[in-house]
N, C-alpha and C positions, 0 to 999 in steps of 0.2 A: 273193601276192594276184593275182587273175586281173584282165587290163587290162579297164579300163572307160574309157569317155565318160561327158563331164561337159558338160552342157548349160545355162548360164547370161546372163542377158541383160548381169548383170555380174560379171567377174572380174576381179583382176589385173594392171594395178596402178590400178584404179579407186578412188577415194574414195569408196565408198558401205557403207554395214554387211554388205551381201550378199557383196561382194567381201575386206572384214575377215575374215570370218567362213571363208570357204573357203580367202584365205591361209591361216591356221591351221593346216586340216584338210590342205591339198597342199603344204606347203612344204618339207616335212621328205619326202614319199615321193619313191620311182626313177621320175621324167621319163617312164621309159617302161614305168610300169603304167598309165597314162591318156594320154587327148588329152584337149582344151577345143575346145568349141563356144558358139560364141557370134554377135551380130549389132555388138555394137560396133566402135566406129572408133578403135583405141585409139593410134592417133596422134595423135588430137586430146587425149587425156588429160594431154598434156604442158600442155596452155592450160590446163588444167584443175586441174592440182596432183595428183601421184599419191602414192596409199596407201602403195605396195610398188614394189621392180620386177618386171615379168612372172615367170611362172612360168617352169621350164627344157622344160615339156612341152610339144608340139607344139598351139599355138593354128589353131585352123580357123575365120574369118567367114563369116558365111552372107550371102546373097544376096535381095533388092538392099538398099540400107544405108538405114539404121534411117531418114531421114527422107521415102523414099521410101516403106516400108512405111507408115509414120504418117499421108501424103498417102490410102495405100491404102484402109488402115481407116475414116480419117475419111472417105471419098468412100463407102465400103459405108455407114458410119452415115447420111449423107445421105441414100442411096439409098434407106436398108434393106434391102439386097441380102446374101442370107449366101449368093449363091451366089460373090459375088467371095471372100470369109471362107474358101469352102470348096477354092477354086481357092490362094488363099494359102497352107492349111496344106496343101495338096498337094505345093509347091512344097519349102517350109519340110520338110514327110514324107520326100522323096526325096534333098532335099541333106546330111541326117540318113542316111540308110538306106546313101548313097556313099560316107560320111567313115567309118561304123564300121565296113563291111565292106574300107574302105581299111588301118583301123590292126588289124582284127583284131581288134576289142573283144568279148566275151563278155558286156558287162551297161552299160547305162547309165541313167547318176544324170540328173533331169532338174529344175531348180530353177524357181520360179516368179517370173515376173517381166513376163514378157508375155503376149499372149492363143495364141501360134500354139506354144511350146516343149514346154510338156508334151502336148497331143494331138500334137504332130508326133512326140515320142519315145514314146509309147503305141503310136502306127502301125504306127511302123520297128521297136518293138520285137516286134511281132506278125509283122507283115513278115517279118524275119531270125529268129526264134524264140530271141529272146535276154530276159535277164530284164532289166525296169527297177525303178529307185527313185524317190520322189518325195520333193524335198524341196520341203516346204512353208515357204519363209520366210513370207508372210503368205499372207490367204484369200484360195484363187487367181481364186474367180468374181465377187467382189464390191467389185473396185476397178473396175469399168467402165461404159460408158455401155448402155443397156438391148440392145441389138441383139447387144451384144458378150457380154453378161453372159448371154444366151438360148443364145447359140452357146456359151460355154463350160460352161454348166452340161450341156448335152447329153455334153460327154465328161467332167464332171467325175464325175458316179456311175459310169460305166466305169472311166474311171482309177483311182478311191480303190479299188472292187472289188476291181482286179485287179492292180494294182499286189505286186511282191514285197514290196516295203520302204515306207515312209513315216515320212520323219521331219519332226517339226514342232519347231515353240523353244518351247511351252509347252502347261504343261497345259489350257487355255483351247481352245486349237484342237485337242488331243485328244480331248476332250470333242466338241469340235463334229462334228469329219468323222467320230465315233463316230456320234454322235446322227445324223446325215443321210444315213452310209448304211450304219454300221456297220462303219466301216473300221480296224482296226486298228496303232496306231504307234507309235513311242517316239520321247520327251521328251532332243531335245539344246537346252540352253539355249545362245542365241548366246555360244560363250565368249571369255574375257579372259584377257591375258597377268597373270595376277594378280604374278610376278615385276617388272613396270613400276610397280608400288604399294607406297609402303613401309609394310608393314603396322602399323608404329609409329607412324603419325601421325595419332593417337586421340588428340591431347594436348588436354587441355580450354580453350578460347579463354574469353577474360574476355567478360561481359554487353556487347554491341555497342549502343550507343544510340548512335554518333558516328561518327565520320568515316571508318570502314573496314568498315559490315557490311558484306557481299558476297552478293549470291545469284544463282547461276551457272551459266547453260544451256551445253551444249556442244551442236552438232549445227544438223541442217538444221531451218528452219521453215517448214511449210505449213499446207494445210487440214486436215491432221491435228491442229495446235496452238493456232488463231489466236484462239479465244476464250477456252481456258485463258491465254494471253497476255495476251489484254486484260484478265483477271481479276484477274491476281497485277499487273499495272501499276496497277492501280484499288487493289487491297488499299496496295502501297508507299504509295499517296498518298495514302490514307485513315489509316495509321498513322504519316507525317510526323515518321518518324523522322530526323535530318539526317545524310547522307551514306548512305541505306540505296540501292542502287542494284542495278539489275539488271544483267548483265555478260554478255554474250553473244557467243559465239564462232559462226561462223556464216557459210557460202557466199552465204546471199540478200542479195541488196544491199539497201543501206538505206531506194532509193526502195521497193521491194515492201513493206519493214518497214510502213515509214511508211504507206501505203498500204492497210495491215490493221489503222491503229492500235497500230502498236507503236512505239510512243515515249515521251516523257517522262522519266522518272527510271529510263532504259534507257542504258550505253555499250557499242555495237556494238565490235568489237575486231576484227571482220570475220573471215575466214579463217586457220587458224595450221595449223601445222605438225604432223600426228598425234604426233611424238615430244614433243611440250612441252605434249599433253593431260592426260597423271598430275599434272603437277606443277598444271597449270592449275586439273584439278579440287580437289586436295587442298589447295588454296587458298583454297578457297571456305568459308562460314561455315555455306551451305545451298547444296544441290545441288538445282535446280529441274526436276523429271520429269513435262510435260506432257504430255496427251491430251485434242483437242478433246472440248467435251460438244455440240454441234451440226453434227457433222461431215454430208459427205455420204456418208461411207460408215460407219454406225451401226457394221455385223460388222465392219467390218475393224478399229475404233477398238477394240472388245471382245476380239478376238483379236489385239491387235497387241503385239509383244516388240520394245520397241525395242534397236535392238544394245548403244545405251550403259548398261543395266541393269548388266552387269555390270562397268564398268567403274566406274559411280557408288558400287557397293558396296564395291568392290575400294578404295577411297580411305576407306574408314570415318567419313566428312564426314556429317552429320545430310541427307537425301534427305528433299526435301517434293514428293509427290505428289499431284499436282490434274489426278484422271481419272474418268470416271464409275463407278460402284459396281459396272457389271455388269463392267467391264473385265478383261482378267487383271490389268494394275499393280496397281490399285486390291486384288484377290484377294491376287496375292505379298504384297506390303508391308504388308495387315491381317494375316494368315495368320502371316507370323515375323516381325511387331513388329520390320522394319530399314527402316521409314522413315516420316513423317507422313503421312498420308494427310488430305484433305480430298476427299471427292467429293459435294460438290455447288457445283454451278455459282453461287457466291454471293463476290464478291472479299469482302464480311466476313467468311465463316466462314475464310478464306484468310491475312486481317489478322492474324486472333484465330494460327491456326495457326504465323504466322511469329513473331509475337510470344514465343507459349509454346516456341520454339524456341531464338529468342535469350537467354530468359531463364533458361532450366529447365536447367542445366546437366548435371546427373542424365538426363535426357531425352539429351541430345547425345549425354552417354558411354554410353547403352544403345541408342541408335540406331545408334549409328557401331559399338558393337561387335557389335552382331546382322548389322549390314550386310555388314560382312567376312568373320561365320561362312557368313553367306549364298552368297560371293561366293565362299568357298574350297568350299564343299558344291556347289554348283550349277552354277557357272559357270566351273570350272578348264579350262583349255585342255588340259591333260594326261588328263582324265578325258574331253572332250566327244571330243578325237580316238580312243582305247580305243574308245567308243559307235560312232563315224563306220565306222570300220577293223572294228569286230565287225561290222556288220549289210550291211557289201559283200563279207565274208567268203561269207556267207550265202544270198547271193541268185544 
């Protein structure tokens, strides 16, 4: 395989699904068919709790560090100045164009995740006349504030254009960057070590009205969740089931919790360990898969694949999904019948939902077993890398 760069805001041994997902895909290849570029400070990930350890390939940081550029940006939104914007990814272009003509690379992958990484590897890659890829984890122009979102959308129709490759995590945003500029790309779902799940633990749990239901988030919570949250805490109260409790595994502290209304017949278990995730999930009675219904970023909540999809599958545990109907979730989990869906933003119809879940046992074991055929069809880490490895053949 011909070396390439890999342009990412997170890698390695970071905690974030973005960084999950590319171990994966780099961990198994030879060190020195790529480099990693990047802006983070990955000495501080030690305070932080890490995923993995680094990769063996040659990590590159870019310049100046991340909360210097964030001073930067936020001071152009101030301003409304895009010519600081434009002097940034100038900067960001060049230190790009020096690292790949340093390791010799012949094609680079460029992830999304901030505002300056993918036009800065579109530049360089023009620049150097070398071919890029774009991987699309989420919508790259529509997680940001209007100045920023003005300046990315002007290189987003270039980039999708002309880009060689593009890969997106689902068919939701294929659709989309089709529809907007006609871009063409293939569907790697964020995948799981489905091997860490033991596919045999689809055994049917007795009717929960007591002391041990469980229903059980794992992952980060923000403004992408916060009112699905409030909803399924309203539902639990509203169906005063005793001991029904929600169980949340999770980096935000508890004051932020609290602070958005998450509380009550909620136990925080705080931060754990990625290795004691399988076990955690498949513990659970219901797997809880939210997605705000009044976010501030509408497209992003509709095209958004969160990474633990396939791991929630991978555990065959009955998955109650509460996300708006245009969503992709909400699409997957109607589409192959592998998990509850409620999408509309009402904690009754959410009640009724968890209720028919504890009770409908029949329901559990076609959930749980669809969920797994799911999770082995879609989301195999063995198939997603084949996808990854064919389309950098290619470009």
């Amino acid at each position: 395989m011909k070396k390439f760069a890999l342009v990412s805001a997170a890698l390695p041994p970071a905690h974030s699904g973005q960084s999950m997902v590319l171990d994966l895909f780099l961990r198994d290849l030879d060190p020195q068919e790529y480099c990693l570029i990047t802006q983070s400070n990955y000495h501080k990930y030690k305070l932080q709790g890490n995923y993995s350890s680094p990769l063996l390939a040659r990590y590159y940081r870019l310049q100046p560090d991340f909360q210097i550029m964030r001073c930067l940006i936020k001071s152009a939104s101030v301003l409304k100045s895009e010519a600081i914007l434009k002097n940034m990814l100038r900067f960001r272009t060049n230190q790009i164009i020096k690292i790949v003509q340093r390791e010799k690379c012949l094609s680079i992958v460029a992830c999304t995740g901030n505002l300056f990484d993918l036009p800065a590897v579109y530049l360089a890659s023009k620049k150097l006349g070398v071919p890029f890829c774009i991987y699309a984890f989420d919508y790259y122009s529509k997680c940001m504030c209007p100045i920023q979102q003005a300046f990315a959308e002007k290189y987003e129709r270039l980039m999708f254009n002309e880009a060689d490759g593009i890969i997106v995590p689902n068919e939701c945003m294929q659709k989309e960057y089709h529809k907007r500029y006609g871009a063409k790309s293939i569907v790697i779902h964020n995948p799981c070590d489905l091997s860490k799940y033991n596919a045999g633990n689809n055994e049917a749990f007795s009717e929960k009205q007591g002391s041990e239901a469980r229903i059980v988030y794992t992952g980060a919570i923000y403004e992408a969740h916060y009112d699905a949250f409030r909803n399924l805490i309203k539902a639990i109260e509203l169906l005063s089931i005793p001991g029904l409790n929600l169980h949340i595994y999770t980096t935000q502290s508890p004051i932020k919790l609290k602070a958005n209304s998450i509380c009550g017949p909620v136990i925080n278990h705080g931060h754990q360990p990625v290795s004691t995730m399988p076990s955690l999930q498949q513990s659970a009675d219901i797997l809880f898969l939210p997605l705000a219904f009044l976010s501030p970023y509408p497209d992003v909540i509709r095209t958004s694949a969160p990474g633990k999809i396939g791991e929630y599958l991978a555990t065959g545990r009955p998955i109650l999904v509460h996300a708006p109907k245009d969503s992709f979730v909400s699409w997957y989990f109607n589409k192959y019948e592998c998990g509850f869906v409620v999408d509309e933003n009402d904690p009754e119809c959410l009640a009724e939902g968890i209720k028919k879940i504890l009770e409908d046992r029949d329901l559990q074991h076609r959930l749980g077993r669809n969920a797994r055929i799911r999770a082995e069809i879609d989301f195999s880490v063995e198939v997603a890398k084949k996808q990854f490895k064919s389309l950098l053949e290619t470009i």
